[in-house]
N, C-alpha and C positions, 0 to 999 in steps of 0.2 A: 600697742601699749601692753606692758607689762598688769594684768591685773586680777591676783587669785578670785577675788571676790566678785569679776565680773559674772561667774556661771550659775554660783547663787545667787545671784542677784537675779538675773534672767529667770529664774524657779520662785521669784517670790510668793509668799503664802499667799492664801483665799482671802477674802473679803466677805463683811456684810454687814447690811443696811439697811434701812427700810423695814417693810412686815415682814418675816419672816424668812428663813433661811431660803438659800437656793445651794440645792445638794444636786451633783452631775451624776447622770448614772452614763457614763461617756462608752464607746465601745473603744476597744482597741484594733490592732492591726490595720488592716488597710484602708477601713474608711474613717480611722483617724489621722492618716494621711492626706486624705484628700482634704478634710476640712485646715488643715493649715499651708492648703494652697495659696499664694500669697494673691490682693486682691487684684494686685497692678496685671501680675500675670494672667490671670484669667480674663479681664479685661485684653491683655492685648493679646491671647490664645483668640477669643473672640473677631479680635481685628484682622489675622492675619488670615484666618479662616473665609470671611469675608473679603480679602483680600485676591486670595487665591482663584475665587470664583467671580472676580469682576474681571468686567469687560469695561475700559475706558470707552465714559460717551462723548460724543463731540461739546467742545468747549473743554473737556479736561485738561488740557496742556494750558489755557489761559488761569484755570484757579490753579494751578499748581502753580504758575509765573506769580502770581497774585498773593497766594501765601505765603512764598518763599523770601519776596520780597517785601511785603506791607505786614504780615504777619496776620493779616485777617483777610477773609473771601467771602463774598457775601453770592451763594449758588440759588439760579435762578431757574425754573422750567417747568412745563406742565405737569398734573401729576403723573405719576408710573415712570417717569423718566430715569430714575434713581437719584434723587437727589440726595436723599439721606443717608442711601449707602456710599453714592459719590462722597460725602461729609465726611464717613468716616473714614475712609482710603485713606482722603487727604492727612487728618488727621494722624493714621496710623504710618503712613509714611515720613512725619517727621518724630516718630519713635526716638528719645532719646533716655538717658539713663537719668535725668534729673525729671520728676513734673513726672503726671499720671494724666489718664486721659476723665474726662469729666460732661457729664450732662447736664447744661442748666436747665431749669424748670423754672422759669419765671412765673411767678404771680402762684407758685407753691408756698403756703403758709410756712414751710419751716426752709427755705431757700431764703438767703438773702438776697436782696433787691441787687440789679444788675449793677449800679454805682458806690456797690463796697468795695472797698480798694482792698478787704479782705478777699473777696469772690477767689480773685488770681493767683497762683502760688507759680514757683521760677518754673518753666520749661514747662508748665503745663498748658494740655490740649484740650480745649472747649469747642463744645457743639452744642448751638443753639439752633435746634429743630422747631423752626415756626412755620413748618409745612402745613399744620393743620389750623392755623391761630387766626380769630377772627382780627375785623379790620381794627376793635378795642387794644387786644394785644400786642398787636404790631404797632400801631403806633406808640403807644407806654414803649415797647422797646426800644422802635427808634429816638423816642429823646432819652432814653438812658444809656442808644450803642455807644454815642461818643466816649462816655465817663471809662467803658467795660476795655473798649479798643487802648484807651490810653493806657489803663493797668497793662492789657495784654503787651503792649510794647516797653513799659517798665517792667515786666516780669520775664521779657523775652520768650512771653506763652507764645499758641499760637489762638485764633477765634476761627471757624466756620461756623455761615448763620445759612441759614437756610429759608431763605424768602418766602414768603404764602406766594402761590397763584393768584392773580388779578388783583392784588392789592400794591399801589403807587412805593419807589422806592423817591426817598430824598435827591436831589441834583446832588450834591456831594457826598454822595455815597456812591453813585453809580461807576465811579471810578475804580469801585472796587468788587463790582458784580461780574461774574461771570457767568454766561447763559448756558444750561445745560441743554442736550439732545438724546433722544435716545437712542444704545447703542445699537446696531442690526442685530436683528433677532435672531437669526441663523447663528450670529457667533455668540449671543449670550445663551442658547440653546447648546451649544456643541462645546462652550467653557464651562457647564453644568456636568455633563455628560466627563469631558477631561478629568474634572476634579474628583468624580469617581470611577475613573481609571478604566471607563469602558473604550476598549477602541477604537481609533479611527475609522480601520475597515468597516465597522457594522456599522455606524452613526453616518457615515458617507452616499450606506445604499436607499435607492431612492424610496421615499413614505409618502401616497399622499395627504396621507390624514395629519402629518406635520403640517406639509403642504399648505393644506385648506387651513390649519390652525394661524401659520403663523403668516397667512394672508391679511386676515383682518388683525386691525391696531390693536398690540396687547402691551401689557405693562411688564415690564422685568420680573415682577412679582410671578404673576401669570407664566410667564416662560418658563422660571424656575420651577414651578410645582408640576408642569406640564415633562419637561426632564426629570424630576424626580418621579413620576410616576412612571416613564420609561424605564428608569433603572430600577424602580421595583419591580415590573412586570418581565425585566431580563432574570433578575434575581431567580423570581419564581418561576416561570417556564426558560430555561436558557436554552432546551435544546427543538419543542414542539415550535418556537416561533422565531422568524427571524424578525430584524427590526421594522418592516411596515408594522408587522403583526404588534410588536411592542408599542407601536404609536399609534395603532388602532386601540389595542384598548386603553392606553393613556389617553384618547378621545372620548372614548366612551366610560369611563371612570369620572366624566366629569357628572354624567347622569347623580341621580338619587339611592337609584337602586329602591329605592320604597315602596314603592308596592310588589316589588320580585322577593323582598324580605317579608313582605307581611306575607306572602302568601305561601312562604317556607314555613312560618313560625306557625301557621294557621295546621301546616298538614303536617308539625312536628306535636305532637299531641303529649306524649311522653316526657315525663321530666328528664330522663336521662340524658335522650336527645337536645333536646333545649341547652339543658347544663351545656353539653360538650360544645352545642351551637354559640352562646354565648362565653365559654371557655376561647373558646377559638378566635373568637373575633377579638375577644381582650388578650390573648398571647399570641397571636399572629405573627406566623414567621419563626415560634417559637418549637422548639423538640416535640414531636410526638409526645413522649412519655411526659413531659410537663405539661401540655395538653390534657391529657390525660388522669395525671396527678389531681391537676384543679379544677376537672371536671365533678371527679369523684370527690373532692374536696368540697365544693360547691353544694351539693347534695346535701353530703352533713351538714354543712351551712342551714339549708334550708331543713332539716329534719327530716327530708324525704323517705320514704320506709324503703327499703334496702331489697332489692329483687335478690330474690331466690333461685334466680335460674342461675346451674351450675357454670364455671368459668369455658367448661370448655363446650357447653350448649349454646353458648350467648354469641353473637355478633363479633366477628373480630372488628378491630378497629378502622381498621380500611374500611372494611364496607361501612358503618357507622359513618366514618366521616363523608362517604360520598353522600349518604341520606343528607346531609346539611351542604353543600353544595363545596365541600373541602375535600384535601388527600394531601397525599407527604409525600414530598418529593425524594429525589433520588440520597439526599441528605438526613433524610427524614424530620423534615421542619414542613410543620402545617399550617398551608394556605387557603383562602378559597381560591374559584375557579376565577372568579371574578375580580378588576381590579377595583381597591378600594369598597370592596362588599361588606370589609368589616368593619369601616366606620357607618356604613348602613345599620347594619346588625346591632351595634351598639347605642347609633341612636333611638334604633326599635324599643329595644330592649326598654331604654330610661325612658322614653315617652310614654309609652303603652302601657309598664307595669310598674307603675309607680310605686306599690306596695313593696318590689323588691329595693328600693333603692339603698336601703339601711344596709340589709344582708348581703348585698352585692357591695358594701363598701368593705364591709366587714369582711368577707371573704377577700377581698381585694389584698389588704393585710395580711390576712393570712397566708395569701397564696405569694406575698414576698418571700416568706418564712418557709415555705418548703426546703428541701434538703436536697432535693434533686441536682445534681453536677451541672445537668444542662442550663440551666437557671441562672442565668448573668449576673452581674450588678447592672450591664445597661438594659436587659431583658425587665430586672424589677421597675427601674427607672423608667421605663415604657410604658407598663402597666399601669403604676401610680396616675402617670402622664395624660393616661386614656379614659380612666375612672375621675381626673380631675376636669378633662375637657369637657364632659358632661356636666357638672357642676357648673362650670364657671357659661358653656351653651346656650343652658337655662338660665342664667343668673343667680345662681346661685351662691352666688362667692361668701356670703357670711359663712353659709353651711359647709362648705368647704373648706373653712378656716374652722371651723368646731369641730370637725373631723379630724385635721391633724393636729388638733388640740389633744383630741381625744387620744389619738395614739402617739403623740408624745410623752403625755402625762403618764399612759399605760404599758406604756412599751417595755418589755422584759429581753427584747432581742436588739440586736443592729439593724436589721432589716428594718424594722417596724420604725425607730428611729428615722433611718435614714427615706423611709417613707414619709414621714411626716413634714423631711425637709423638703423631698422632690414633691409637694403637694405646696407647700407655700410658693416656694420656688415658680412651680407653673402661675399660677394666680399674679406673681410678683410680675412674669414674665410677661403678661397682658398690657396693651396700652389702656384697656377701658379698667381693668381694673388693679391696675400695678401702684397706684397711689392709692385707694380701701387700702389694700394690703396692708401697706408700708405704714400707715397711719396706725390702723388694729395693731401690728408688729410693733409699732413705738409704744401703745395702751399698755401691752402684754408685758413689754423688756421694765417698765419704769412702777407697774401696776398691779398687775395680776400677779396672783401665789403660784409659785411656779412651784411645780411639784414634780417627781419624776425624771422624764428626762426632755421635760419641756424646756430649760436652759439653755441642754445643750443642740437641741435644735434650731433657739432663736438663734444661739453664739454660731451655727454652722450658715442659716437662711441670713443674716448680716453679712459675713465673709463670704459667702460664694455667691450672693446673688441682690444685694442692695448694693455692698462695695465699689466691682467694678463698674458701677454709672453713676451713682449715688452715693461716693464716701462721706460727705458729710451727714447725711444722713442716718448710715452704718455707723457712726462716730456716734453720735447720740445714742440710737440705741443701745452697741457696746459697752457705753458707760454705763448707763442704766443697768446693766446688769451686772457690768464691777465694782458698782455698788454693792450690790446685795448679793456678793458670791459668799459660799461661809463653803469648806471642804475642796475647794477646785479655785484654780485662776483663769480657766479656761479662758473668761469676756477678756480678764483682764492683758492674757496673750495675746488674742485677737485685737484686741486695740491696741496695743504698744505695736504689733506687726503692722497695723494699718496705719498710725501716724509716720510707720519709719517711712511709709513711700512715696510721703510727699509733708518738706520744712513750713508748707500752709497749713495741714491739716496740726502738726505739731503745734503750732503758733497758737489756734483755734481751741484745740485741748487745755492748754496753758491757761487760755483764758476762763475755759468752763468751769476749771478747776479749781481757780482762784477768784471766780465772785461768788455773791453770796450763796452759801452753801447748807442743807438741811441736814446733812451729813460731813461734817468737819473732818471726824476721823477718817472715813473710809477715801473722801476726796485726799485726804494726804497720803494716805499709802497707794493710791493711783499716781500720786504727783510724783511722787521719787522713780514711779518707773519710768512714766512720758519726762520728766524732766530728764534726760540723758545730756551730758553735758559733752559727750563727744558728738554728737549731730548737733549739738545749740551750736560749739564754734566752729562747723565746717558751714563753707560758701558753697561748697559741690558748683557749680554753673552760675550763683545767682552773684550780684554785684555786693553782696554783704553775708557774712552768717548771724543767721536770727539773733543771737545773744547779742550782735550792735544793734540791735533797735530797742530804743526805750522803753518801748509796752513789752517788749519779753524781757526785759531785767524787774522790771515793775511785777509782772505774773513770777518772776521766779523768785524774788523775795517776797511776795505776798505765798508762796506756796511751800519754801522754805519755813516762813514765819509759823502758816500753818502747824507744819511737819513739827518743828520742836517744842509747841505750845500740845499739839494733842497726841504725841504718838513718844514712846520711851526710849531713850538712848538706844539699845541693844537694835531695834527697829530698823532706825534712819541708818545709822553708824556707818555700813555696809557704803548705803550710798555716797553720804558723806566723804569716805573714802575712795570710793572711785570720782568723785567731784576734786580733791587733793590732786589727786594722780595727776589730774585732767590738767589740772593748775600747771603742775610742775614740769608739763608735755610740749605746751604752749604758751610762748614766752610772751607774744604781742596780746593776752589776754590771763594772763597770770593776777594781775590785779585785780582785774574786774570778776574773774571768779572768787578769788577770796572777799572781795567788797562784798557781796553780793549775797556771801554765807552769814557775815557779819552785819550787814544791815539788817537782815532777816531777824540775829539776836536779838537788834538792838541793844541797850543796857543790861538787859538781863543776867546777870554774874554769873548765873547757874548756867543757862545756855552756854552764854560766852566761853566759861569752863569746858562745858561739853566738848562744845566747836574745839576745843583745845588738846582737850584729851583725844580725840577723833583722829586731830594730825601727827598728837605722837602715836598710835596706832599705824597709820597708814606708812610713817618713814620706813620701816623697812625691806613694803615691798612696793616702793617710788621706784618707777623706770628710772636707771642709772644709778641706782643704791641708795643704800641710807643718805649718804649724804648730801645727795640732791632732797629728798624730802626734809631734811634737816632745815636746809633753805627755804623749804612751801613753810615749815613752823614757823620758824623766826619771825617770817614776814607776816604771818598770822597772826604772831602775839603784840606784832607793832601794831596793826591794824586796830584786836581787840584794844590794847593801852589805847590806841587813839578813840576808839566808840566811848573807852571811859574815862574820857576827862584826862589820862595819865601823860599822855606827849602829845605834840600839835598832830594835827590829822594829816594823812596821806596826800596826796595830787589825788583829786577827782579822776573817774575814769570816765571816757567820753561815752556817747551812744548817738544812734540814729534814730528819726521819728520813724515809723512804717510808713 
């Protein structure tokens, strides 16, 4: 389609509503990039990733027969088997371009109940994880699977449920259970190993401390962490050990290490030492010189008085880091000797001295904010990750959301920002505490005075990390803040990009937007964006496009009505116009877009005018020339004469129920 006005449109102004403005202090370049990663993708970057490192367990060829055909699989087996990663294989294997992939949370206060025929949108993929759900929840689901499987097969979605252990499945369901097994350890050991690109040759030669490990029954989980710490211990010694040696101390890593850390920290007496001690354990794997950096950073941190001895009297850093049980490899990235010694070191650290926990956060921030070269964006995002694991260990999770309150609201950098997001982010990421989060996160988007660049951390913690499991969820919140955006659209982006990825979530918008509303204005210049009238009349895969069902003409003229009751000509116009276009593009729904502008009027003389002048506006730049738009007026101004009284009215245009 022909449409100059569509690029302005896409840049629509700020918004605001509610208490007080919401001003972005946004960075640029590249980690404004990332936050307009689209949600679908990073969900199914997620999937395929997942993907790469499964080993099909026994029983997989039956749910995949099972999905393919019934469209839902109901996966069964003890735990550790992978049933939940089996889920979403499945899942991600019927990947298509229509429909996003989705996590229900039944009996979640802001989830609708399994038997809304809303729940479903066309082609999308659900996963109902009732792996952990007691015998209350399971049953409430099973009298409402029926209602959920029906939508999923008028939606042509797909459903995997994932059964509790020892809890009774119904006789007609079990027709569509598929029992899982788990896969041999050896090859989900050595498809761990594959996926980080270590070789054959060295993973083939014999270990017995695999061996012995993957003698006794372990759970996938288990295997996996047991390979990932072989390949960090190849990482860090590649040439002193070969691989026994690397799956001896990936056995022995499973230790504490706790009393070998107390008794370092005991005969490290020195602050300096300490510093670099716990510098190390929180940049682990990281450059010397950043080591280093935030050692000496650390100190300021703490006010420590500043030694006097000259630089070239003092300690080189080699030996320094051997005093702490570290060195730098031939890379010069410092390790300890020991595997996994520095989440020892770090748990020491937060349990024992509690007095530091403030200024060790504090410095955490700042040591984002270094300048140093070697110093990643996933090096920072480690950091954040490691200072959050402790918070969240303890249970700390409020304080840990006041934290990146804290440096949201104060942040003068990118860094500090994007610290703020990788600390909700963790928190979100938890099963024990990833709904607190999300809850607090809704408090904040719809509540709290945001000041700073606490916006555009919620608008980035929505899109990268509620989204891809949770869009309706992220739909909520995003609004909440495109309400109250005043200088920026940023929410307002964020959510037009997140309705585009699925005609459910569209549907959904439509409707928030158009009941009763506390903010009239700011919901209608939200509406002109979500109302697109070129994805209302495409079907993409599904058997109708939304503009045939009745409650979306119902939400579009309730939303229109809005738009020309509180917002001025110059405003809507734009859209108005590409809604013209739209008209004059698509011939089996031409009417029903003008009905639709003109019901909105109603009577209104003034309106109706508007509407009028809007389309001699847009005839000139109608796909196929003036004078095809010539045609969208005319038929406009029969329409308007028919709303008033002036000629008999049109042919109704038809619709579908949802």
């Amino acid at each position: 389609m022909n449409n100059p006005s569509a690029e302005w449109i896409a840049r629509a102004g700020a918004l605001h509503a509610g208490v007080g403005d919401i001003h972005y202090h946004a960075p640029s370049g590249p980690e404004q990039e990332t936050a307009r990663r689209s949600p679908r993708r990073i969900a199914d970057d997620q999937l395929r990733l997942l993907k790469q490192r499964f080993v099909d367990p026994a029983g997989m060829g039956e749910a995949r027969r099972l999905l393919a055909e019934h469209r839902t699989v109901i996966l069964y087996g003890v735990p550790g088997c992978g049933r939940s990663a089996a889920a979403r294989v499945l899942l991600y294997e019927h990947h298509r371009n229509t429909g996003i992939f989705r996590e229900l949370l039944p009996g979640d206060e802001e989830e609708a109940p399994l038997t809304d025929g809303g729940l479903v949108g066309a082609g999308d993929r659900l996963l109902l994880d009732l792996a952990e759900a007691d015998g209350t929840q399971w049953a409430k689901c099973l009298r409402d699977l029926s209602a959920l499987r029906k939508a999923v097969r008028e939606q042509r979605a797909r459903l995997v449920v994932v059964r509790p252990y020892g809890h009774d499945l119904d006789s007609d369901l079990r027709f569509y259970q598929a029992e899982i097994q788990s896969p041999p350890a050896q090859e989900v050991f050595r498809r761990h190993l594959r996926f980080h690109r270590i070789p054959h040759e060295e993973y083939r030669q014999p270990a017995p401390a695999l061996t012995d490990f993957l003698a006794e029954q372990r759970a996938n989980e288990e295997i996996a962490d047991f390979a990932d710490r072989v390949r960090r211990d190849r990482t860090a010694h590649p040439a002193d050990r070969d691989f026994a040696g690397w799956c001896e101390q990936a056995r022995d890593a499973r230790k504490t290490w706790r009393n070998e850390v107390a008794d370092l920290v005991a005969g490290q007496r020195e602050a300096p030492q300490r510093a670099l001690l716990f510098a190390t354990a929180m940049l682990h794997g990281a450059h010397a010189d950043v080591v280093h950096h935030a050692a000496a950073l650390l100190l300021r941190t703490l006010r420590t008085p500043r030694d006097e001895v000259l630089p070239l009297e003092s300690k080189d850093l080699a030996a320094r880091l051997k005093e702490v049980s570290a060195s730098a490899g031939p890379d010069c990235h410092v390790r300890f000797d020991k595997l996994d010694f520095d989440a020892a070191v770090r748990a020491h650290f937060w349990d024992n001295l509690p007095d530091l926990r403030r200024p060790l956060s504090a410095w955490t921030a700042q040591s984002t904010e270094l300048g140093d070269p070697h110093l990643t964006p996933d090096l920072r995002k480690e950091l954040v990750e490691r200072l959050a694991d402790q918070y969240l260990r303890t249970g700390q999770w409020k304080e840990l959301a006041a934290l990146a309150d804290r440096w949201g609201t104060d942040a003068t950098t990118t860094a500090r920002l994007t610290a703020a997001v990788h600390a909700l982010a963790r928190g979100l990421g938890t099963r024990q505490y990833g709904g607190s989060f999300r809850r607090l996160i809704n408090t904040w988007c719809s509540e709290k005075q945001l000041t700073g660049g606490l916006a555009y951390v919620l608008v980035r913690v929505c899109t990268e990390a509620i989204a891809p499991t949770h869009p309706d969820q992220a739909m909520v919140r995003l609004h909440h803040l495109a309400r109250r955006e005043s200088g920026s659209a940023a929410a307002s982006d964020a959510l037009c990009e997140l309705v585009a990825t699925s005609s459910r979530l569209r549907r959904r918008m439509l409707g928030r937007l158009t009941g009763s509303s506390s903010v009239p204005a700011a919901d209608a210049r939200i509406f002109l964006r979500i109302c697109d009238p070129v994805p209302l009349t495409d079907p993409g895969d599904a058997p109708h496009a939304p503009l045939d069902e009745e409650y979306v003409q119902r939400c579009v003229t309730i939303g229109w009505r809005a738009v020309l009751a509180e917002l001025p000509q110059p405003r809507w116009q734009p859209y108005a116009v590409r809604w013209l276009h739209t008209a004059g593009d698509v011939d089996d729904r031409h009417d029903l877009l003008l009905d639709l502008l003109v019901d909105a009027a109603g009577r209104d003389g003034q309106q109706l005018a508007a509407l009028y002048s809007a389309a001699r506006a847009a005839e000139p730049t109608t796909t196929g020339g003036t004078a095809r738009g010539v045609v969208t007026t005319d038929r406009l101004l029969q329409k308007i004469s028919a709303a008033q009284g002036l000629r008999p009215s049109a042919a109704p245009h038809g619709g579908t129920t949802p």
